[in-house]
C-alpha positions as CSV (number, residue, x, y, z in Angstrom):
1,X,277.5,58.8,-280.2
2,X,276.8,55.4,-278.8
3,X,280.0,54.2,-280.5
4,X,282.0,56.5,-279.0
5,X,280.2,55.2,-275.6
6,X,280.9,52.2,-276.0
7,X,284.5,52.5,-277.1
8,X,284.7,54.5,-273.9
9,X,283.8,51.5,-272.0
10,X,285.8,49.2,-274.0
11,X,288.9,51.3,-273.4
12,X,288.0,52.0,-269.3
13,X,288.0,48.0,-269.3
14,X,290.9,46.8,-270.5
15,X,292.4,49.6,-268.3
16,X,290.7,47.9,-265.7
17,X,292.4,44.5,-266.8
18,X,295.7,45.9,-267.0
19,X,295.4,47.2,-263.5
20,X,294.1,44.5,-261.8
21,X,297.0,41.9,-263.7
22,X,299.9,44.6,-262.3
23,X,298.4,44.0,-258.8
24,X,298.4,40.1,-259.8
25,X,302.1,40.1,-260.4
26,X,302.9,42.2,-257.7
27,X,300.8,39.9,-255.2
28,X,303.3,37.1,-257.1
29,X,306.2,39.1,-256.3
30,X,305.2,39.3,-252.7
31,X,304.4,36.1,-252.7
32,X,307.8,34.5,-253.7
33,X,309.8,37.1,-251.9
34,X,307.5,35.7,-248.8
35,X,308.2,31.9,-249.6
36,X,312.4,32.8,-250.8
37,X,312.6,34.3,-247.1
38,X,310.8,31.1,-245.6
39,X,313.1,28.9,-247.4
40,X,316.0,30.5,-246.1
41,X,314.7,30.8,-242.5
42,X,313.8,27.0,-242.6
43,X,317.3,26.1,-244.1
44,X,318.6,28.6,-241.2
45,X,316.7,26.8,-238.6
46,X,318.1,23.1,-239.3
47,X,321.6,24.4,-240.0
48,X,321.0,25.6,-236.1
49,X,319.4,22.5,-234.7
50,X,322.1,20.5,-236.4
51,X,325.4,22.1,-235.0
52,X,323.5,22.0,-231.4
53,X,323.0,18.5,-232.0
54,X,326.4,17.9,-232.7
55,X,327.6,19.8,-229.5
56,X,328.4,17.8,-226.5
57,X,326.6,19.8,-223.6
58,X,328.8,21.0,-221.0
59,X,328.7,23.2,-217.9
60,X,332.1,25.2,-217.6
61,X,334.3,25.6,-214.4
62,X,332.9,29.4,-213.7
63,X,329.2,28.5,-214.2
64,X,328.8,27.7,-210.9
65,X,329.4,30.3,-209.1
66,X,328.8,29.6,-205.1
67,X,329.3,31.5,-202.0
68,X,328.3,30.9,-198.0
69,X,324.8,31.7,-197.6
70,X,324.4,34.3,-194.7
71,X,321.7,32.9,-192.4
72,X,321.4,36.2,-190.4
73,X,320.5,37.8,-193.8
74,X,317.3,36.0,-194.4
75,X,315.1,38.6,-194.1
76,X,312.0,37.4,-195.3
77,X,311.0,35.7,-192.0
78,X,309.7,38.9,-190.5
79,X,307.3,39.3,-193.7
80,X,304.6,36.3,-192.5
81,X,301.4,37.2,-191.8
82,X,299.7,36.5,-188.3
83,X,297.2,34.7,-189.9
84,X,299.6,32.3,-191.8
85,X,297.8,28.7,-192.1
86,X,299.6,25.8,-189.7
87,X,299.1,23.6,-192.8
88,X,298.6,23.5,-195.4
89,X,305.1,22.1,-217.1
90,X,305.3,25.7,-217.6
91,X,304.9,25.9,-221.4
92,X,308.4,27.1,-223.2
93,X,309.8,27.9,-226.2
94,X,313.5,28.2,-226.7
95,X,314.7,31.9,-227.0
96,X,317.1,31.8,-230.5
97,X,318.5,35.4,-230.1
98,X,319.1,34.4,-226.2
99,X,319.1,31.3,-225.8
100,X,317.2,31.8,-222.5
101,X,314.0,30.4,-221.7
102,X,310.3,32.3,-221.9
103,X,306.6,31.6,-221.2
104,X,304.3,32.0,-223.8
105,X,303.4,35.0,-222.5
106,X,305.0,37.3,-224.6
107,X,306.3,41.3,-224.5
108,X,303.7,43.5,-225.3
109,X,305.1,44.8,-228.4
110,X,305.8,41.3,-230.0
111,X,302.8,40.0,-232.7
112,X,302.4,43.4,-233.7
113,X,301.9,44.2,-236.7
114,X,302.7,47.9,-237.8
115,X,300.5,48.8,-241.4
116,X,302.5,51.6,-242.4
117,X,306.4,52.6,-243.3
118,X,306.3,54.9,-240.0
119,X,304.5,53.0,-237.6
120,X,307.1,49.8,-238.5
121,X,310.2,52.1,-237.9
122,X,308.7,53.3,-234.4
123,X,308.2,50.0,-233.3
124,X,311.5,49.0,-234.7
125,X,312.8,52.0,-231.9
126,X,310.7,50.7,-229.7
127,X,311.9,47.4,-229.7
128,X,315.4,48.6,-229.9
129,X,315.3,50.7,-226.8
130,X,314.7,47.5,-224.8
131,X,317.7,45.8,-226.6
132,X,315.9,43.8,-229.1
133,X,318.0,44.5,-232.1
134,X,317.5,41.3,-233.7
135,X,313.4,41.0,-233.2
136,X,313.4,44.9,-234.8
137,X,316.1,44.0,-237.8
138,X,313.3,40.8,-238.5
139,X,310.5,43.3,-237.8
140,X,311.7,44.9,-240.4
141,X,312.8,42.8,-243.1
142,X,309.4,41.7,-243.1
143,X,307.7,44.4,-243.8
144,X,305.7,44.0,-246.9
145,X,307.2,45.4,-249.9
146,X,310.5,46.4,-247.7
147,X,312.6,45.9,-250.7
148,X,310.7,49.1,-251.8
149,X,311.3,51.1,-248.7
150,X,314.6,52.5,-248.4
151,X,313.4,53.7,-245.1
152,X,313.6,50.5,-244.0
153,X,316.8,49.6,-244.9
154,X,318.5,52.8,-243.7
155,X,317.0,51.9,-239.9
156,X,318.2,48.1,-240.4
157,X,321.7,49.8,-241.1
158,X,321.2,51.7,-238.1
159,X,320.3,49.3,-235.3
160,X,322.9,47.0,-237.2
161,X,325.9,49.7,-236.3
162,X,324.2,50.3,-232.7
163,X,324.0,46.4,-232.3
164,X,327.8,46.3,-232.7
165,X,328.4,48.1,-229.3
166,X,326.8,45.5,-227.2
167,X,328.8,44.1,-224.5
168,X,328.6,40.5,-223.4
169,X,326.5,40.1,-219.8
170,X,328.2,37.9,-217.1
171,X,324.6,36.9,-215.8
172,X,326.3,35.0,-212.7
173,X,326.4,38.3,-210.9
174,X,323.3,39.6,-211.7
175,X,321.5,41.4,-208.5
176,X,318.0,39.8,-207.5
177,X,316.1,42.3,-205.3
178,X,312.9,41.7,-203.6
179,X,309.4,43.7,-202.0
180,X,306.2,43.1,-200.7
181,X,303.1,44.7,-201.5
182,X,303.5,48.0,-201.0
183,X,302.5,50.7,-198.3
184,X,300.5,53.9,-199.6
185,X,300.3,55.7,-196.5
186,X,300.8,56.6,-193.1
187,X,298.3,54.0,-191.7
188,X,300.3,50.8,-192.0
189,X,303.1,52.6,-189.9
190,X,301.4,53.9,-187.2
191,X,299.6,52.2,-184.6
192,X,296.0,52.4,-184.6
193,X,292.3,50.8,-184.1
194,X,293.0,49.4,-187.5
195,X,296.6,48.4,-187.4
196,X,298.0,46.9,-184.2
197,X,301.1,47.3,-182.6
198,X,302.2,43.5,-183.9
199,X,301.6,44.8,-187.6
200,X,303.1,48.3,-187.3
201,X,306.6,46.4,-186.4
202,X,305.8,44.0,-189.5
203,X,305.3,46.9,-191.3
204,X,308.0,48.9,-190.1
205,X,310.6,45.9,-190.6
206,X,309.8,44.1,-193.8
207,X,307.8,46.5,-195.9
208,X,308.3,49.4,-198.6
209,X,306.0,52.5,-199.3
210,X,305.6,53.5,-202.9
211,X,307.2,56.4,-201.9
212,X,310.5,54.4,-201.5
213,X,309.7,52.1,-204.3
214,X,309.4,54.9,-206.5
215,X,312.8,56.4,-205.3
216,X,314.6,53.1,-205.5
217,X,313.4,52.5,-208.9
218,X,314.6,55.5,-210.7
219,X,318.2,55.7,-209.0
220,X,318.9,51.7,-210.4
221,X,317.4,53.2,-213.5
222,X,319.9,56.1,-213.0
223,X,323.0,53.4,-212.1
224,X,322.0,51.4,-215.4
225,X,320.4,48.4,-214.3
226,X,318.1,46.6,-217.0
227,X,315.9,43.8,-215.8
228,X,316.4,40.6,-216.8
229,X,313.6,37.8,-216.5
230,X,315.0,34.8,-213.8
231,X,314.9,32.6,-217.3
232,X,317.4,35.2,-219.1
233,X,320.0,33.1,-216.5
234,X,320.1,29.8,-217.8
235,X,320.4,28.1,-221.4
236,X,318.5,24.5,-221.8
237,X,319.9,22.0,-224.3
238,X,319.3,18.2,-224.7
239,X,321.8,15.5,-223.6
240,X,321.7,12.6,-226.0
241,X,320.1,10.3,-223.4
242,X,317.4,13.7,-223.3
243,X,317.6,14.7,-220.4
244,X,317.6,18.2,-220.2
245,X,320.9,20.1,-219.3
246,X,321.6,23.8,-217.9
247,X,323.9,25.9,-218.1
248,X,324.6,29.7,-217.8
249,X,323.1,32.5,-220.5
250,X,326.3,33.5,-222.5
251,X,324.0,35.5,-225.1
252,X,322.8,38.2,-223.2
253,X,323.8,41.1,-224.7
254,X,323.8,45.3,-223.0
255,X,325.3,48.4,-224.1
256,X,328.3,49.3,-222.0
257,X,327.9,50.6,-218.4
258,X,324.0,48.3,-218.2
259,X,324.2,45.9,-215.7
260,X,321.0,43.1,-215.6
261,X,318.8,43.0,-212.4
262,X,316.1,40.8,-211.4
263,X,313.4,41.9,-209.3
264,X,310.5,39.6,-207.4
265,X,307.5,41.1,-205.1
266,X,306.2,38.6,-202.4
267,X,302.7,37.4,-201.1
268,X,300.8,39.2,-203.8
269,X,297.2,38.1,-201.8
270,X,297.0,41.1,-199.8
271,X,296.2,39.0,-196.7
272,X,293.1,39.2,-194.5
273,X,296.1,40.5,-191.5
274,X,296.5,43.5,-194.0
275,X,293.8,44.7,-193.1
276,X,290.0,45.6,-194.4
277,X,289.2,48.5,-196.8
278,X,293.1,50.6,-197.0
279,X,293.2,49.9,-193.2
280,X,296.6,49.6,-193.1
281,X,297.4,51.6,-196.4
282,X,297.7,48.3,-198.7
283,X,295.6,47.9,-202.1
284,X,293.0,46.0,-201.8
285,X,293.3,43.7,-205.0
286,X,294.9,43.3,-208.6
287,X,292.0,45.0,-211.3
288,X,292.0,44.8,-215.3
289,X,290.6,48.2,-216.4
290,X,288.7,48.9,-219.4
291,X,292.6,49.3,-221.3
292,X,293.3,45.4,-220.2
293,X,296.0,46.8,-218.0
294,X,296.6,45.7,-214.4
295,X,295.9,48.3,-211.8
296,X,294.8,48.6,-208.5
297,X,291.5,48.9,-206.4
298,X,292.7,51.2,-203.3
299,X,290.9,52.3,-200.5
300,X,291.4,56.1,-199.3
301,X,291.9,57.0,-196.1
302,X,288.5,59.0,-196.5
303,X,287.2,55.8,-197.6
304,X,287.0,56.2,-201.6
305,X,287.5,53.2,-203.6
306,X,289.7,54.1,-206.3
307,X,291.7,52.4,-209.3
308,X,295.4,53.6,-210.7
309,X,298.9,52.6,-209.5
310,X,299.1,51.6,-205.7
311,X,301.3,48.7,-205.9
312,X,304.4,47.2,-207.5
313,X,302.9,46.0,-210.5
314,X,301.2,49.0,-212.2
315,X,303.6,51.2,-210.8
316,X,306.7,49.6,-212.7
317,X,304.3,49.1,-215.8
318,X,304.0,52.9,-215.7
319,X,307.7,53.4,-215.3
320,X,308.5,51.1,-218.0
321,X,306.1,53.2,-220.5
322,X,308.4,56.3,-219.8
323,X,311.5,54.1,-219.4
324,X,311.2,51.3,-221.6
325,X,314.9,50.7,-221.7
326,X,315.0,49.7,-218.0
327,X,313.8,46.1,-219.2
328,X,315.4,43.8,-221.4
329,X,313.2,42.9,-224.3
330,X,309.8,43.4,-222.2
331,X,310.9,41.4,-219.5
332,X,309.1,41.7,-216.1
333,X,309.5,40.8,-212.4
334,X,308.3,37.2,-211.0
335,X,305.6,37.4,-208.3
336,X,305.5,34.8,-205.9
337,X,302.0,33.2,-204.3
338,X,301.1,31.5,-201.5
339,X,297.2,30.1,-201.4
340,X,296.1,29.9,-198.2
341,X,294.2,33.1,-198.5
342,X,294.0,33.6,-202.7
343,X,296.1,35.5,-204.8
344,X,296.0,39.0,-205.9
345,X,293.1,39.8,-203.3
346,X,291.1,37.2,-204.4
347,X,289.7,34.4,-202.4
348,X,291.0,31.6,-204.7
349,X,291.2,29.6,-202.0
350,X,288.6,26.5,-202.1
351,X,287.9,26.4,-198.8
352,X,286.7,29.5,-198.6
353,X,283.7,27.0,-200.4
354,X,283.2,26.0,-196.8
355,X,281.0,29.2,-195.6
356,X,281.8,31.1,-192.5
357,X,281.9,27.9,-190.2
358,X,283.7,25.4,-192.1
359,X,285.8,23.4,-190.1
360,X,289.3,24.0,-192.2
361,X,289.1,27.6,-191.9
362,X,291.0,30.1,-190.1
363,X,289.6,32.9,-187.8
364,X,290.2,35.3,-190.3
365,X,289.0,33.3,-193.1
366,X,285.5,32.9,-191.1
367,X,285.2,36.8,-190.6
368,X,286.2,37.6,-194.1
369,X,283.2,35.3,-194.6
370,X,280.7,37.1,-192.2
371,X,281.9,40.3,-193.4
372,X,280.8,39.6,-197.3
373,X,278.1,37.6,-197.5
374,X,278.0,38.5,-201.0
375,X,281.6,37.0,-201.6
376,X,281.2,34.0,-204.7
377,X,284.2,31.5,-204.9
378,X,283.5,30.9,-208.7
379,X,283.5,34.7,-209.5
380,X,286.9,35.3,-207.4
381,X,288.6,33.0,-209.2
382,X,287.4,34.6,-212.9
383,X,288.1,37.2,-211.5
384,X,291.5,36.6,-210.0
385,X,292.6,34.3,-213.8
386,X,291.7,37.4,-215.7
387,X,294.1,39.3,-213.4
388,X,296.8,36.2,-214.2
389,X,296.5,36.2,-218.0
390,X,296.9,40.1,-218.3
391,X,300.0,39.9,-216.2
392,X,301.5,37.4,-218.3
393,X,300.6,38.6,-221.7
394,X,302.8,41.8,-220.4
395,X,305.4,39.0,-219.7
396,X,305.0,39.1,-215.5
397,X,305.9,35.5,-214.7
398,X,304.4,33.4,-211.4
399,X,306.3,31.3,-208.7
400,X,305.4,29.3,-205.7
401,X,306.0,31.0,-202.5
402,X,304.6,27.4,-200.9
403,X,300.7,27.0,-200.0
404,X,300.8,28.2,-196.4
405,X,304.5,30.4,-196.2
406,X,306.2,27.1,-195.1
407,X,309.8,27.1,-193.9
408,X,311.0,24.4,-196.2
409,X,314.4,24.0,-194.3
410,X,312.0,23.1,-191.3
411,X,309.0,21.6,-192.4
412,X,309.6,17.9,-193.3
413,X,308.8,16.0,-196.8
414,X,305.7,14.9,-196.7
415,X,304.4,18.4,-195.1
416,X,306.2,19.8,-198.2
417,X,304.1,17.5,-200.5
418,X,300.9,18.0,-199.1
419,X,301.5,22.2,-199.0
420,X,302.3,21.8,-202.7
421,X,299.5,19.8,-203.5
422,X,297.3,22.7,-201.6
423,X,299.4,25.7,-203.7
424,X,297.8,24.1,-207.0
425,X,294.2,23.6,-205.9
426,X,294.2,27.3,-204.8
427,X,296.9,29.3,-206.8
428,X,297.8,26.8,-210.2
429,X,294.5,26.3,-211.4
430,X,294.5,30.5,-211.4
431,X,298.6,31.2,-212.9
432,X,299.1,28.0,-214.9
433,X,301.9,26.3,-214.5
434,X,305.1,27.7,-213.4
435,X,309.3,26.5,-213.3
436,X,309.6,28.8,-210.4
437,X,309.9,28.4,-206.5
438,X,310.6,31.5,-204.2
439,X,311.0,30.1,-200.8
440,X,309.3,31.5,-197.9
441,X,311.1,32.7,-195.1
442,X,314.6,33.1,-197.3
443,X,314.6,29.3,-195.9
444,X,316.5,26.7,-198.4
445,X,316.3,23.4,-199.0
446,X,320.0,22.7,-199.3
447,X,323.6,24.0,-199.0
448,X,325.5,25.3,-201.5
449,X,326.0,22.5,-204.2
450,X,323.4,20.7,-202.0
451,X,320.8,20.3,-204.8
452,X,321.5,16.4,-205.9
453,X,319.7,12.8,-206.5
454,X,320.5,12.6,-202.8
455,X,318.7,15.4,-201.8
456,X,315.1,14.0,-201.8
457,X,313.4,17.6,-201.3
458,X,315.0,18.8,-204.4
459,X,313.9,15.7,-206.2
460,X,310.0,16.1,-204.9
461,X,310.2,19.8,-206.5
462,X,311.8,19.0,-209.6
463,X,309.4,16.2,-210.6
464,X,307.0,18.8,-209.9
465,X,308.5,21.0,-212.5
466,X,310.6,23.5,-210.9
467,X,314.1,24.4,-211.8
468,X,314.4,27.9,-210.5
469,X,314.8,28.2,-207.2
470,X,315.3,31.3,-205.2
471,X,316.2,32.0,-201.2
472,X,317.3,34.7,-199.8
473,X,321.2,35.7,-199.4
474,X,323.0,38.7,-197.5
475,X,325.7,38.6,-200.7
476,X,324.0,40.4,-203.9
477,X,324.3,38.9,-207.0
478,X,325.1,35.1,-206.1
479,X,323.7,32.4,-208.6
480,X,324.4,28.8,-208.2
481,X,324.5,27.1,-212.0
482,X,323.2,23.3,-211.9
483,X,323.6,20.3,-214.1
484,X,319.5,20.8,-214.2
485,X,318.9,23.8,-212.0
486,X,319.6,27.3,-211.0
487,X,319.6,29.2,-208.0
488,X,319.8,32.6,-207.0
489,X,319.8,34.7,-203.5
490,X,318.0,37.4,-203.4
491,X,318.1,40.9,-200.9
492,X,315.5,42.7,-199.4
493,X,314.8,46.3,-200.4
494,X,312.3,47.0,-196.8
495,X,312.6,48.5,-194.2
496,X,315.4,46.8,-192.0
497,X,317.2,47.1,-194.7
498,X,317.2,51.1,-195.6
499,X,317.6,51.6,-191.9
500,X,320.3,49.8,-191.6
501,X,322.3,50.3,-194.3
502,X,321.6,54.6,-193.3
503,X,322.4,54.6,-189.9
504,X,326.2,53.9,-189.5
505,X,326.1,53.1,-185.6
506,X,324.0,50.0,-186.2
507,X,325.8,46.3,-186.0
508,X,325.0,45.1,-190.0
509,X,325.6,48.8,-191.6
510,X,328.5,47.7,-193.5
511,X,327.1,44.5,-194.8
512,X,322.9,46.9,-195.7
513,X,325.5,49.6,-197.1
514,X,327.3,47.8,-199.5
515,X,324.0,46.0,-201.3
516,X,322.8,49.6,-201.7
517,X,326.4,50.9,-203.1
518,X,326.3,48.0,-205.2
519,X,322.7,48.8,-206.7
520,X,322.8,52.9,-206.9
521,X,321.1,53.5,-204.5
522,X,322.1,56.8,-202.1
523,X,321.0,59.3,-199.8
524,X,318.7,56.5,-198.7
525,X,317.4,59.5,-196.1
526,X,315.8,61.3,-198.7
527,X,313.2,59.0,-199.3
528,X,312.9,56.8,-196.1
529,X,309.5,57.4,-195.0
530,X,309.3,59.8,-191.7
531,X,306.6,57.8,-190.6
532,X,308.7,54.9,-189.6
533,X,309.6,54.0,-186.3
534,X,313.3,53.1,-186.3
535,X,313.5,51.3,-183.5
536,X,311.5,48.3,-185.6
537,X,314.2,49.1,-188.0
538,X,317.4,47.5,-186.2
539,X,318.3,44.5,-187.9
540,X,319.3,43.0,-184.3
541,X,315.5,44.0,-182.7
């Protein structure tokens, strides 16, 4: 009996042995498949870098693509705040399968890493339904034991056949539309003990309720429009003396009948002129909740604070979950920041350090103060960086909007330097660095082809890193394409705007009508909010 035991065991062992040397060689396998596929990627790679090197960089006739800038268009100057102050190398990594440029932050689906056959082909879909054939053909291939997993290849057959039907984007006329924060109710519309007559007509003229937003949204989803990130525009190579060249995005790639659009939402502080508490409708700050997604705090109009989607941000973060083919490979709008009162309802802003009577303060500043004793600078700004890194990890990138909402065509250089110098004590130190400046106002700092050596405000902001710049333009869709710059004009989706372009017997109907032809959007008088007082409306009030 004990022989036959331990024969027993004898034979369970070497069973054992064989077992665990077939999962050796198979971890070999993997292995060498894993360095074979390396090789070839690194071989790949310098082939690449090599014929780029070879290229002499050159910006074509057509990539700059210019047109008059319509002064009576620029909106934006209705937009500042009563309080507004009197004064005030993003990190990159070249985009192979675009070409473009992209934070670090990254699209949400990108690092992950799917354990079984059908979590890899969903996330292949996924990826795919926001145009990212290539990432989900690589997703795939490196599957473990892919070559195993006919699966696998059938999908990579699949997205390679719908890959084929892409259609070449001509980014020059891509459409760059623009909001504020948005209004939730009635309150910021209507004059009352909490919203003055001033701010009603503010309101009225330069904002959007969610209501709109949400209508606008889905009928450029409806027309086709993808968006683009403002870095899908441009391609960056190296001159041979290194500088660093631009020129426009001929890799961007869209099923037929999708047409890119760039979107942008404005003073993202909700100002202390807002109003207190939902007095005027507004969220009251930028949240992470216990899913690390941004949302809202809101105050009711019964006086409930609440969290959920009462803004731009987690309101198109909620679209794009249902809609995920409205953005090309994750991309997000830019939000542009002033400092002078935070950022994302936070009071970033160092002087805020002073206490209620410090000398730099403003009126409102020195209330907010009084109001909320228990307010702690150190904590708003934690609080206010966790809100920055969540945006950008679901690839929500940050521009300038100047310190105090300065009219750079006005204000002269050295105001410009020491408003900048302001915008990174209170907003940079919170965002990181950005490439991006949306100008406040819609003002400029130059004419069309105007950004040169010669102009010495352009110079100040490119040694300061930026190489985006973005005003505001009546024509949608224009892009100026620099030696070392881009530039786009954007168009106001608020209130003038709907009015205008709705109501035929008004002076700029033609000119509000065709931007919303252009983008989809119709029977603007379904959706424009019956609280509004038209006569704030009229582009010509």
């Amino acid at each position: 009996m004990a022989d036959r035991t331990t024969d027993n065991e004898e034979a369970k062992k070497r069973k054992e042995k064989r077992a665990e040397a077939k999962r050796k060689r198979k971890r070999r396998e993997l292995l060498i498949r894993a360095l074979v596929l390396l090789f070839l990627m690194v071989i790949l790679a310098t082939v690449i870098i090599i014929v780029k090197m070879t290229q002499s960089p050159r910006i074509d006739a057509d990539d700059s693509v210019v047109s008059s800038v319509s002064e009576s268009s620029a909106l934006e100057s209705i937009a500042a705040p009563a309080d507004h102050a009197a004064e005030s190398g993003l990190s990159e990594s070249v985009s192979e399968s675009t070409g473009g440029i992209v934070q670090e932050s990254i699209p949400a689906y990108e690092g992950e890493t799917p354990s079984t056959v059908e979590e890899a082909l969903a996330l292949a879909s996924h990826m795919a339904s926001m145009y990212d054939y290539d990432g989900a053909i690589a997703m795939l291939e490196g599957y473990p034991d892919y070559a195993n997993e006919p699966a696998l290849a059938e999908k990579i057959s699949a997205l390679s056949a719908e890959k084929t039907g892409l259609v070449q984007v001509d980014v020059s006329t891509t459409a760059h539309v623009f909001f504020h924060s948005l209004i939730n109710d009635s309150r910021g519309l209507i004059a009352s003990a909490t919203c003055t007559e001033e701010r009603v007509e503010k309101n009225n003229k330069a904002m959007t309720t969610v209501g709109e937003f949400n209508a606008m949204i889905q009928k450029m989803y409806e027309a086709g429009y993808v968006l683009i990130s403002l870095d899908d525009l441009i391609v960056r190579t190296t001159a041979e003396d290194g500088s660093e060249v631009f020129s426009k995005n001929r890799n961007l790639y869209l099923p037929a009948g999708k047409k890119p659009l760039i979107m942008s939402e404005d003073d993202l502080s909700y100002y202390h002129s807002y109003g207190e508490n939902g007095a005027q409708g507004y969220a009251d700050r930028l949240v992470v909740d216990e899913n690390g997604e941004v949302k809202c705090q809101f105050t009711t109009p019964e006086g409930e604070r609440v969290i959920g989607d009462y803004d731009m941000v987690p309101i198109l973060e909620t679209f794009l979950k249902e809609h995920p083919d409205f953005c090309y490979k994750g991309a997000r709008p830019t939000i542009a920041l002033t400092g002078y009162n935070g950022v994302f309802g936070y009071r970033t802003n160092d002087y805020y350090k002073e206490g209620p009577d410090g000398e730099d303060l403003n009126a409102a500043q020195k209330k907010f103060l009084r109001d909320h004793p228990e307010y702690d600078y150190d904590t708003d700004v934690a609080e206010a960086t966790k809100v920055a890194e969540a945006l950008k990890k679901a690839g929500w990138t940050f521009a300038s909007h100047t310190y105090g909402h300065v009219n750079a065509t006005d204000a002269s250089l050295e105001k410009l330097k020491r408003d900048h110098e302001r915008w990174k004590i209170a907003v940079e130190k919170v965002i990181g660095k950005t490439n991006k400046i949306i100008f406040a106002f819609g003002a400029d700092i130059g004419p069309v082809g105007g950004y040169t050596e010669n102009n010495e405000k352009f110079m100040y902001y490119k040694e300061q890193g930026f190489d985006i710049f973005c005003n505001v333009d009546g024509n949608i869709g224009w892009t100026e394409f620099g030696s070392n710059y881009v530039r786009t004009g954007r168009v106001a989706l608020d209130g003038v705007s709907m009015y205008n372009a709705m109501d035929e017997n008004t002076v700029s109907h033609k000119t509000y009508s065709h931007d919303f032809e252009v983008l989809g959007i119709t029977d603007i008088a379904s959706f424009f909010d019956p609280n509004r007082n038209p006569a704030y409306c009229l582009s010509e009030s």
